[in-house]
Biopython code that builds the backbone (N, CA, C, O; Angstrom):
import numpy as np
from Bio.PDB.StructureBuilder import StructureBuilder

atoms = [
    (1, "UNK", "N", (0.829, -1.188, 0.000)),
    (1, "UNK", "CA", (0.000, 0.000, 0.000)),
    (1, "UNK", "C", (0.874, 1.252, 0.000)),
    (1, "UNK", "O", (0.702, 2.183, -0.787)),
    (2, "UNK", "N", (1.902, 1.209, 1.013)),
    (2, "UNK", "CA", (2.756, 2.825, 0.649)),
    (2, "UNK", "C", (3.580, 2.830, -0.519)),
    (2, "UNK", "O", (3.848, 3.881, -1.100)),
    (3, "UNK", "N", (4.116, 1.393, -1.003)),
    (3, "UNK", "CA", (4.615, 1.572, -2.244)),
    (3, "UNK", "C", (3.926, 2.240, -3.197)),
    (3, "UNK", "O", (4.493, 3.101, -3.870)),
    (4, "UNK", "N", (2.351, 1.867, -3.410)),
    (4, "UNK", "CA", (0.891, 2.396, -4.281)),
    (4, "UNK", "C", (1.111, 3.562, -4.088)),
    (4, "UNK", "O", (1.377, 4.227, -5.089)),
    (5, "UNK", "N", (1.082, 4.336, -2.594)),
    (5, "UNK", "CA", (0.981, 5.599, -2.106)),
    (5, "UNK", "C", (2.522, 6.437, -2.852)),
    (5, "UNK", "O", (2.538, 7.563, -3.349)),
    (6, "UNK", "N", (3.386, 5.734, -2.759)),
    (6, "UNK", "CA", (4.750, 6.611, -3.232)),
    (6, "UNK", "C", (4.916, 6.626, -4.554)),
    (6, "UNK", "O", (5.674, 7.493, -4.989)),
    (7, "UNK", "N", (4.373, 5.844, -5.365)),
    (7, "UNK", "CA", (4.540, 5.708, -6.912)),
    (7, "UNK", "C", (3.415, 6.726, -7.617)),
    (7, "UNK", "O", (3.626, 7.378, -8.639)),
    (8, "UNK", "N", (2.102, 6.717, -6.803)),
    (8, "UNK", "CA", (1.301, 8.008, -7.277)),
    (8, "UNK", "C", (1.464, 9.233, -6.865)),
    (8, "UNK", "O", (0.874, 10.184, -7.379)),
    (9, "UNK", "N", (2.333, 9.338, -5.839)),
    (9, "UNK", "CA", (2.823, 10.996, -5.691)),
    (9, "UNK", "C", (4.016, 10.826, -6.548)),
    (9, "UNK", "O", (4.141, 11.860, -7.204)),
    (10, "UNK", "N", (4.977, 9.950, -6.840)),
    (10, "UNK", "CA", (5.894, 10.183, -7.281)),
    (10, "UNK", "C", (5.485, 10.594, -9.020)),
    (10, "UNK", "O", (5.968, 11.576, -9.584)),
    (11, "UNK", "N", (4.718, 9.831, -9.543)),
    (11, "UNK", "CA", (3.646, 10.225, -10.751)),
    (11, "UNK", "C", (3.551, 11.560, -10.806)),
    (11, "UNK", "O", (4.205, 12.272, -11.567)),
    (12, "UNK", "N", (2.029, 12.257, -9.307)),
    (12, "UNK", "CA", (2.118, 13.319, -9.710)),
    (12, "UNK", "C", (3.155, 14.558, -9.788)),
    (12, "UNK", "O", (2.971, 15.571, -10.463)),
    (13, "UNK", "N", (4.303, 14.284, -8.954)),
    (13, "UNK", "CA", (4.961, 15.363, -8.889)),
    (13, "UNK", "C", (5.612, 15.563, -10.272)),
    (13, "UNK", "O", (5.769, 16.629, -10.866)),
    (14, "UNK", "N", (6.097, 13.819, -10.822)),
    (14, "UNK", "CA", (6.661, 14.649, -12.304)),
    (14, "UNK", "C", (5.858, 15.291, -13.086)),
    (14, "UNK", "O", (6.314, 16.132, -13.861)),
    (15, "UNK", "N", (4.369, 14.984, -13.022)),
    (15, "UNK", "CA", (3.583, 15.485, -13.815)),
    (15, "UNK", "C", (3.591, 17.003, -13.678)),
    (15, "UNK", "O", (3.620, 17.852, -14.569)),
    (16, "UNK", "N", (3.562, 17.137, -12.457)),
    (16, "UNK", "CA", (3.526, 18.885, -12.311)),
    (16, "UNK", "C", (4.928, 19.602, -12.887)),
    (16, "UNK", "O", (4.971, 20.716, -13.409)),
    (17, "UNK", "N", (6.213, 18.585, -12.643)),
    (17, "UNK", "CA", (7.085, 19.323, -13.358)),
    (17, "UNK", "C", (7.359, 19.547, -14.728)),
    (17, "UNK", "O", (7.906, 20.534, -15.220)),
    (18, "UNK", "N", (6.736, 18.091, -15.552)),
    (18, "UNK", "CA", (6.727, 18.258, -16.928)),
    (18, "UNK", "C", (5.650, 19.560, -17.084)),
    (18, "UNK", "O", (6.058, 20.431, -17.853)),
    (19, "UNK", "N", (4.298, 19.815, -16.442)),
    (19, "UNK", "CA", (3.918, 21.045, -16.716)),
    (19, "UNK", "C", (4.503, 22.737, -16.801)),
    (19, "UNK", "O", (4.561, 23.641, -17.635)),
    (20, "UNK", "N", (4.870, 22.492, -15.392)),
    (20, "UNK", "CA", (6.122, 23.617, -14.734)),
    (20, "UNK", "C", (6.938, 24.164, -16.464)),
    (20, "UNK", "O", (6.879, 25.081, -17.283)),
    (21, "UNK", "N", (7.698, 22.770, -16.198)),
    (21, "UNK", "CA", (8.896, 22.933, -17.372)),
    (21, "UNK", "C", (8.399, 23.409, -18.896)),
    (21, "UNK", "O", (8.981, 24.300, -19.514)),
    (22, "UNK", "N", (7.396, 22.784, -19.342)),
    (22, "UNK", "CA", (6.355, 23.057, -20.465)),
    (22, "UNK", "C", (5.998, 24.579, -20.491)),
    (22, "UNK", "O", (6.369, 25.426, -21.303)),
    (23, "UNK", "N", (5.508, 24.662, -19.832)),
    (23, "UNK", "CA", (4.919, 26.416, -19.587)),
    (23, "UNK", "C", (6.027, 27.235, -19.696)),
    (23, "UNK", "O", (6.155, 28.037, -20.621)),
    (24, "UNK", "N", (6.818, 27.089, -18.830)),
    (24, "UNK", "CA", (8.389, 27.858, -19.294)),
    (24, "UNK", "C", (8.573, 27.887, -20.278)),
    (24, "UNK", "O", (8.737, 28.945, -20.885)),
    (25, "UNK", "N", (8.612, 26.910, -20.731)),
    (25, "UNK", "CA", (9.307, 26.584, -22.643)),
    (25, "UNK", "C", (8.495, 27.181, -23.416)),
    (25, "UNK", "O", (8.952, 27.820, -24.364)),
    (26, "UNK", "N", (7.189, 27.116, -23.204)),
    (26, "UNK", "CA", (6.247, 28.097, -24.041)),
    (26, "UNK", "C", (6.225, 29.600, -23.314)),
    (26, "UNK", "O", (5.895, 30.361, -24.223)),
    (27, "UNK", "N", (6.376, 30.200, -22.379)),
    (27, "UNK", "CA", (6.688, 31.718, -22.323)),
    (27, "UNK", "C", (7.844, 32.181, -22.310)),
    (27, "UNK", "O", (7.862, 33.406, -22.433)),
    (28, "UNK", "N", (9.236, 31.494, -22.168)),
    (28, "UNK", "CA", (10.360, 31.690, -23.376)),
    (28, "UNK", "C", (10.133, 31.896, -24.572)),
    (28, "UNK", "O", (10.453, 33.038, -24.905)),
    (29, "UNK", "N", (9.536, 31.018, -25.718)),
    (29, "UNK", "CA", (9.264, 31.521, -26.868)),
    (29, "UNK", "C", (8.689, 32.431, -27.192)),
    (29, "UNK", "O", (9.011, 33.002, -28.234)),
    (30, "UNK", "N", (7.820, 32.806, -26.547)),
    (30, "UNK", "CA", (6.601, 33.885, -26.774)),
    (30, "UNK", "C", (7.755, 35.169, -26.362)),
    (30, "UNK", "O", (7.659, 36.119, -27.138)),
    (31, "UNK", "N", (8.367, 35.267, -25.734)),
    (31, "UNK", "CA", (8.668, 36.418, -25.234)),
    (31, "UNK", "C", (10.010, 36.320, -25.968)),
    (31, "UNK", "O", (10.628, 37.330, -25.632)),
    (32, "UNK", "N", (10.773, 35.582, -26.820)),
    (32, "UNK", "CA", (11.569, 35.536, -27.340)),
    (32, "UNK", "C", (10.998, 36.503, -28.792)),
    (32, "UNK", "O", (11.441, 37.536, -29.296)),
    (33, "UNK", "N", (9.699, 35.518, -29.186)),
    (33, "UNK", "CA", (9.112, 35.966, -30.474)),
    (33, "UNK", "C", (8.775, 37.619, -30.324)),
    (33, "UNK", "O", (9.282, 38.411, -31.118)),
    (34, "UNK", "N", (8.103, 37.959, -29.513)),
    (34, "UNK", "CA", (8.168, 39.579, -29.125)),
    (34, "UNK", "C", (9.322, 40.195, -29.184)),
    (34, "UNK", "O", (9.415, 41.397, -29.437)),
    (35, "UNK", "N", (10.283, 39.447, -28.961)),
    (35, "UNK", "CA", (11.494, 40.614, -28.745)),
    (35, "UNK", "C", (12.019, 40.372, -30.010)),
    (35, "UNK", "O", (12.994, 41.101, -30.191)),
    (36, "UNK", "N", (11.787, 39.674, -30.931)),
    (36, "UNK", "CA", (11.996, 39.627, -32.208)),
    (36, "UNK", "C", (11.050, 40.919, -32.849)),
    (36, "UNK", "O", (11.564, 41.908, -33.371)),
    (37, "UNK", "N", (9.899, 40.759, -32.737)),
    (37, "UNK", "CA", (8.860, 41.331, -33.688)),
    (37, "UNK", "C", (9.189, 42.977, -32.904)),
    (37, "UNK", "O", (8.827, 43.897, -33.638)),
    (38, "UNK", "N", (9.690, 43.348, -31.812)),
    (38, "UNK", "CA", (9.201, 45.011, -31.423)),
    (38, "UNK", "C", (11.094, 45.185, -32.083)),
    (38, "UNK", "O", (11.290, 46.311, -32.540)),
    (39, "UNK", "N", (12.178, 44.369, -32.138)),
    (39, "UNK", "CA", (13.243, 44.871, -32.315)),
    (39, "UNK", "C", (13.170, 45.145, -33.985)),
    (39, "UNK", "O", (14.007, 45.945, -34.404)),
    (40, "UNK", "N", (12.629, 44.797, -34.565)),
    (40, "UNK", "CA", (12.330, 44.372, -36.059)),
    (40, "UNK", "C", (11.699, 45.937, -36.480)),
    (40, "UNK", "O", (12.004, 46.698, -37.399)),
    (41, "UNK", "N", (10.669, 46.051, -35.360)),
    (41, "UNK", "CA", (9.887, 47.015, -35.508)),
    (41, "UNK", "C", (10.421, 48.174, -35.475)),
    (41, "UNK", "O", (10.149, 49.106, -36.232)),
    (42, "UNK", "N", (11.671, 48.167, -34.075)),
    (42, "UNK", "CA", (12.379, 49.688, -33.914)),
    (42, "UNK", "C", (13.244, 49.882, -34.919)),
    (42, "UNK", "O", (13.733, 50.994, -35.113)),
    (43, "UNK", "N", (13.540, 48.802, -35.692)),
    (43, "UNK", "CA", (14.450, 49.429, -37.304)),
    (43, "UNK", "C", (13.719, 49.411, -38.366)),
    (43, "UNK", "O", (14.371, 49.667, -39.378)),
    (44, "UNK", "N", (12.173, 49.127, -38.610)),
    (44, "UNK", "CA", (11.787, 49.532, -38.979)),
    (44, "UNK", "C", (11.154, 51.243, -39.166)),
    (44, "UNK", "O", (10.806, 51.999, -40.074)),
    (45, "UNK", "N", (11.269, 51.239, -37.788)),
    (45, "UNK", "CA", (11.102, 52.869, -37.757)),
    (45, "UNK", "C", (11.796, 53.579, -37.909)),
    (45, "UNK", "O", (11.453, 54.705, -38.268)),
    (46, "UNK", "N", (13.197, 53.220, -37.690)),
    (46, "UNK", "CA", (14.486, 53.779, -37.984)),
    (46, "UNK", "C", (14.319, 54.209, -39.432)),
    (46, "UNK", "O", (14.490, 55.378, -39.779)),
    (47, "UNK", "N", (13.993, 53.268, -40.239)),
    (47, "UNK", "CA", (14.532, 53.164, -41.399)),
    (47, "UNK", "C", (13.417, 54.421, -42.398)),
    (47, "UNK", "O", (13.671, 54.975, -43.468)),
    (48, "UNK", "N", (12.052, 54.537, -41.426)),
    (48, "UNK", "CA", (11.071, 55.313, -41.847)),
    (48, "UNK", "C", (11.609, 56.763, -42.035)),
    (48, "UNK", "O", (11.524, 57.588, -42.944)),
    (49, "UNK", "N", (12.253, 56.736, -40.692)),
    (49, "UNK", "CA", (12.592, 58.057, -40.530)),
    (49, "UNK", "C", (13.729, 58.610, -41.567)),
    (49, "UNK", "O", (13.789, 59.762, -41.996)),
    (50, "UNK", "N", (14.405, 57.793, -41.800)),
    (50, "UNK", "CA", (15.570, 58.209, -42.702)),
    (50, "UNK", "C", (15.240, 58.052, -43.453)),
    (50, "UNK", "O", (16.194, 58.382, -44.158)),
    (51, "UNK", "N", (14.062, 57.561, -44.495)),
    (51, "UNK", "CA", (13.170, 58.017, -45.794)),
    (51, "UNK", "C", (12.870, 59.644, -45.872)),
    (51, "UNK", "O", (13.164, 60.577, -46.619)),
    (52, "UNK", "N", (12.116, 59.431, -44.663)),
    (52, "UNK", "CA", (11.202, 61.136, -44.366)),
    (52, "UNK", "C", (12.609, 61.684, -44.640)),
    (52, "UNK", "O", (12.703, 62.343, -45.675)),
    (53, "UNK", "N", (13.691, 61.536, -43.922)),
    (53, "UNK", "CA", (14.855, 62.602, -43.860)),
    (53, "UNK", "C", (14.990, 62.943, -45.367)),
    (53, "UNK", "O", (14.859, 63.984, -46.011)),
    (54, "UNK", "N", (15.289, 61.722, -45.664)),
    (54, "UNK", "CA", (15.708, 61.720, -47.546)),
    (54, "UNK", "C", (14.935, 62.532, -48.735)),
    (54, "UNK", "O", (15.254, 63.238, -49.692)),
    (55, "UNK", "N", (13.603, 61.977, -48.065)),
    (55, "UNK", "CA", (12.602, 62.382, -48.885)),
    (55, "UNK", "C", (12.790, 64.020, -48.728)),
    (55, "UNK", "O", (12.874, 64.660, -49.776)),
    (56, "UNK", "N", (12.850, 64.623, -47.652)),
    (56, "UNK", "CA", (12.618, 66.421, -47.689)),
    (56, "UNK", "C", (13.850, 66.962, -48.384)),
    (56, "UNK", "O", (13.754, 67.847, -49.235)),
    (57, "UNK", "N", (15.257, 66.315, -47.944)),
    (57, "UNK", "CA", (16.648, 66.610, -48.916)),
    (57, "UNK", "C", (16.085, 66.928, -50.153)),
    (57, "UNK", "O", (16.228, 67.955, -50.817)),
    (58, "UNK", "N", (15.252, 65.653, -50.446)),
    (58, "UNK", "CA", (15.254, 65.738, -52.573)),
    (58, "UNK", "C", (14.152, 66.751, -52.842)),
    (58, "UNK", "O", (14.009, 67.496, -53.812)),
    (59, "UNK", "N", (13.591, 66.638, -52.019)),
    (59, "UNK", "CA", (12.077, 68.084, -52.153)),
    (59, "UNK", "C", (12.967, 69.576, -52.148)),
    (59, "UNK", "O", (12.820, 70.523, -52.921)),
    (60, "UNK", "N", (13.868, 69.449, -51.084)),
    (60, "UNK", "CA", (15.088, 71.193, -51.375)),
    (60, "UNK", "C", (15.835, 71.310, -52.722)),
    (60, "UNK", "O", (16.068, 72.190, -53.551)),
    (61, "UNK", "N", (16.171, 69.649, -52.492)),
    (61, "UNK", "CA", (17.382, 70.283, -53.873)),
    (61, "UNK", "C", (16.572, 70.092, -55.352)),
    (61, "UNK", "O", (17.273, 70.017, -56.361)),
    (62, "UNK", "N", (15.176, 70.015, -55.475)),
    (62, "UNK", "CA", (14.524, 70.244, -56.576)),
    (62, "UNK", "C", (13.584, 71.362, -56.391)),
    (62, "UNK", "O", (12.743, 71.760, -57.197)),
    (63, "UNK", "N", (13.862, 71.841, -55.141)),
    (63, "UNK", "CA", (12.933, 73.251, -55.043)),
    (63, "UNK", "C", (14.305, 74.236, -55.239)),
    (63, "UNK", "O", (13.833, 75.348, -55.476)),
    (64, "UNK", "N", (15.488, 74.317, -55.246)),
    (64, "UNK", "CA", (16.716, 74.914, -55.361)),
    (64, "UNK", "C", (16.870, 75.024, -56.950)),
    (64, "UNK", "O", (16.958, 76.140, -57.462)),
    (65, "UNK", "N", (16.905, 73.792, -57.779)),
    (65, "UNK", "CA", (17.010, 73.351, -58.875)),
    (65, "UNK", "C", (15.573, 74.202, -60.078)),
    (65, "UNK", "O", (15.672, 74.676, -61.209)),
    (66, "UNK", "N", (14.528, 74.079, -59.258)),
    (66, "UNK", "CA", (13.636, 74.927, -59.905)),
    (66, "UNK", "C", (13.964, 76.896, -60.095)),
    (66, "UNK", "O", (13.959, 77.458, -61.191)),
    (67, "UNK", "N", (14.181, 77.510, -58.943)),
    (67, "UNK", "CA", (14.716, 78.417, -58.680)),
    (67, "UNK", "C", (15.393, 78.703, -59.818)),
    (67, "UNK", "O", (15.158, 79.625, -60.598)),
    (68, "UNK", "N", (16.565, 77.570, -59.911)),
    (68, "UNK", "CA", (17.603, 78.272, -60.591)),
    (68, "UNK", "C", (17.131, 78.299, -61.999)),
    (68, "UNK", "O", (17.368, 79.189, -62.815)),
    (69, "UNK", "N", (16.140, 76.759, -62.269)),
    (69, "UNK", "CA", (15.667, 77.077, -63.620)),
    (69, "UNK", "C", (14.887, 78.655, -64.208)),
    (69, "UNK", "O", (14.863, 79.247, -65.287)),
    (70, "UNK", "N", (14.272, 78.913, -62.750)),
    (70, "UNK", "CA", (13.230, 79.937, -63.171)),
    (70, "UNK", "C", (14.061, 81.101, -63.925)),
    (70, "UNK", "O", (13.997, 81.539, -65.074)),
    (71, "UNK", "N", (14.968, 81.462, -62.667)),
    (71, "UNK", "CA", (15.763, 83.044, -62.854)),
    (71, "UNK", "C", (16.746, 82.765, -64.080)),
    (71, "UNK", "O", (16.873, 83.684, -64.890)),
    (72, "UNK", "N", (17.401, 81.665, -64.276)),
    (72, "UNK", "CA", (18.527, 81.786, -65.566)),
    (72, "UNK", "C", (17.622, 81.021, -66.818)),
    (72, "UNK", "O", (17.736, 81.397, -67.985)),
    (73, "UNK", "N", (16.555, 79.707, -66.345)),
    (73, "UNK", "CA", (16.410, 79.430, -67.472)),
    (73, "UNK", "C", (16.897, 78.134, -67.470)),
    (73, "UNK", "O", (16.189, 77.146, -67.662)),
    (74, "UNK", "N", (18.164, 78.110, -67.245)),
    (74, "UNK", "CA", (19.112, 77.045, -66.955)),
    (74, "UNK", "C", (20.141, 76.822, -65.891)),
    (74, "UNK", "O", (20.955, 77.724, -65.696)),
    (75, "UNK", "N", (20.217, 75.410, -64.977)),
    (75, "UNK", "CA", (20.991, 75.867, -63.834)),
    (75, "UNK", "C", (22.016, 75.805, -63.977)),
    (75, "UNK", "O", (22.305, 75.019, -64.880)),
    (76, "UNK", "N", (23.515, 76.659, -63.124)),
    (76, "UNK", "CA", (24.286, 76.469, -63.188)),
    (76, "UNK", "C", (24.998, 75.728, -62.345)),
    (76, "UNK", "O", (25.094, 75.895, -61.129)),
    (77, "UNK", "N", (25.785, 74.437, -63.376)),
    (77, "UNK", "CA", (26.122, 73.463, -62.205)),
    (77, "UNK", "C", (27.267, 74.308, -61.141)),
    (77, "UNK", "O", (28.134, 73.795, -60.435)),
    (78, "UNK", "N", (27.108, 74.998, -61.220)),
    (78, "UNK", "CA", (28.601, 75.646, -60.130)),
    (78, "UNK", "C", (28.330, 75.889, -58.877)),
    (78, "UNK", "O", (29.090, 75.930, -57.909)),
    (79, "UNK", "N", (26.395, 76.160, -59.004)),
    (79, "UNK", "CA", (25.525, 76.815, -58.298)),
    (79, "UNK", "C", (25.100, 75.602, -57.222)),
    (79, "UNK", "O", (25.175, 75.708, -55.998)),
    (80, "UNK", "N", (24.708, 74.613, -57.845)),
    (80, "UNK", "CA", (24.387, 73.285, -57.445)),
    (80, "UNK", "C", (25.326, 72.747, -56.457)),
    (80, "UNK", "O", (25.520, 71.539, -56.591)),
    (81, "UNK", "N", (25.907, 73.269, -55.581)),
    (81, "UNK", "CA", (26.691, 72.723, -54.241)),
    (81, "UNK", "C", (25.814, 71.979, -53.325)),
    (81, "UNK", "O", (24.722, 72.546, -53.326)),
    (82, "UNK", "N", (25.810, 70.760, -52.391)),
    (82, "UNK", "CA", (25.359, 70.053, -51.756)),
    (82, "UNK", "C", (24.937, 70.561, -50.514)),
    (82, "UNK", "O", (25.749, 71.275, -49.925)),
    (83, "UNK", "N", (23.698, 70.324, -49.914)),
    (83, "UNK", "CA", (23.557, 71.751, -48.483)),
    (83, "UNK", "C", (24.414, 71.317, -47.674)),
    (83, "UNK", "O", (24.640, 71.925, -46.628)),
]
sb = StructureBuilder()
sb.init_structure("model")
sb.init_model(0)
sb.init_chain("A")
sb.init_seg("    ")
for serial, (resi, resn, name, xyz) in enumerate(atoms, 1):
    if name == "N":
        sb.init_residue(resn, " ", resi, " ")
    sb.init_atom(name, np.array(xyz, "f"), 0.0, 1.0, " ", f" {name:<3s}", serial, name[0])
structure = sb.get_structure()
């Protein structure tokens, strides 16, 4: 009878640890996968921003480029220096 008695606690306790251990292993991943998807995300935004940056550069130097067309007609590359 205590053998009966020690083999079914001994049962449940692994059972609770294969759970224990299980659950870990699944909120490791999960929180692995998050720190994948928000780090992914912060260079994605990075990368937004240095569009926007890019994008307003080429909006000056074709609002510069117009200018020069207006007043000469034609620009002069001499004029055309980099801001």
């Amino acid at each position: 009878m205590a053998a009966g008695v020690i083999a079914a606690t001994q049962l449940v306790v692994e059972a609770w640890a294969v759970l224990v251990v299980g659950g870990a292993m699944v909120v490791g991943m999960l929180g692995t996968g998050l720190g994948i998807v928000f780090h992914l995300g912060g260079r994605i935004d990075g990368q937004s921003d240095r569009i926007d940056r890019l994008t307003e550069e080429v909006a000056l130097v074709r609002e510069r480029v117009a200018r020069l067309e207006g007043s000469t007609g034609t620009p002069d590359p001499s004029s055309l220096q980099p801001a």
